[in-house]
N, C-alpha and C positions, 0 to 999 in steps of 0.2 A: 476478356482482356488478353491480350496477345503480348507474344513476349516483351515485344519490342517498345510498347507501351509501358510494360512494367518498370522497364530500365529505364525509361524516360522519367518516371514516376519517381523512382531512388534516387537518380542523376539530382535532380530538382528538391528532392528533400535533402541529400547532401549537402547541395550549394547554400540551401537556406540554413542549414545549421551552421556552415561555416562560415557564413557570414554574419551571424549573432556573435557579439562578443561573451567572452569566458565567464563574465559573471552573471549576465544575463541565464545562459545557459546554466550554472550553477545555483542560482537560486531556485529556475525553474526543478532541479531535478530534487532541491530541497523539498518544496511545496509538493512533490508528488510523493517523497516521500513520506512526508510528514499527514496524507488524504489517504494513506494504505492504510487497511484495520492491521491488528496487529496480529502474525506468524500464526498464532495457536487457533485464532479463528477464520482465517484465511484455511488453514491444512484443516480444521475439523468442526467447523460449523459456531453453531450453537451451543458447543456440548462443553467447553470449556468454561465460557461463561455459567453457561447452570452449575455446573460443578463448584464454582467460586463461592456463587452466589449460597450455593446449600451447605456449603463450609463454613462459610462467614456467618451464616444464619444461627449451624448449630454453637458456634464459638460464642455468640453474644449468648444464645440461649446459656451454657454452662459458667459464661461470667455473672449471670443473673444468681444462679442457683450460689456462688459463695458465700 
């Protein structure tokens, strides 16, 4: 792809954004963000999740034992 292509490419996604009106555009940026996982598993995998889950696990376990 050559430069002069590329520019034509952003030119034309430009035009097309500003031609959506503002709420159109605002909902969309809702709904993408609302389709992201959240921070802790984005930046570190699975490992948060397990970690939760083996908290939460032992915490019901120690509410049993009262």
């Amino acid at each position: 792809m050559s430069l002069n292509d590329y520019v034509k490419f952003l030119t034309q996604q430009a035009v097309i954004r500003m031609d959506q009106p503002k709420e159109e555009r605002r909902t969309k940026k809702l709904e993408r963000r609302a389709d992201r996982p959240p921070f802790s598993n984005h930046a570190f995998g699975m490992i948060p999740l397990g970690i939760s889950l083996f908290l939460r696990k032992n915490s019901k376990k120690k509410n049993r034992r009262k």
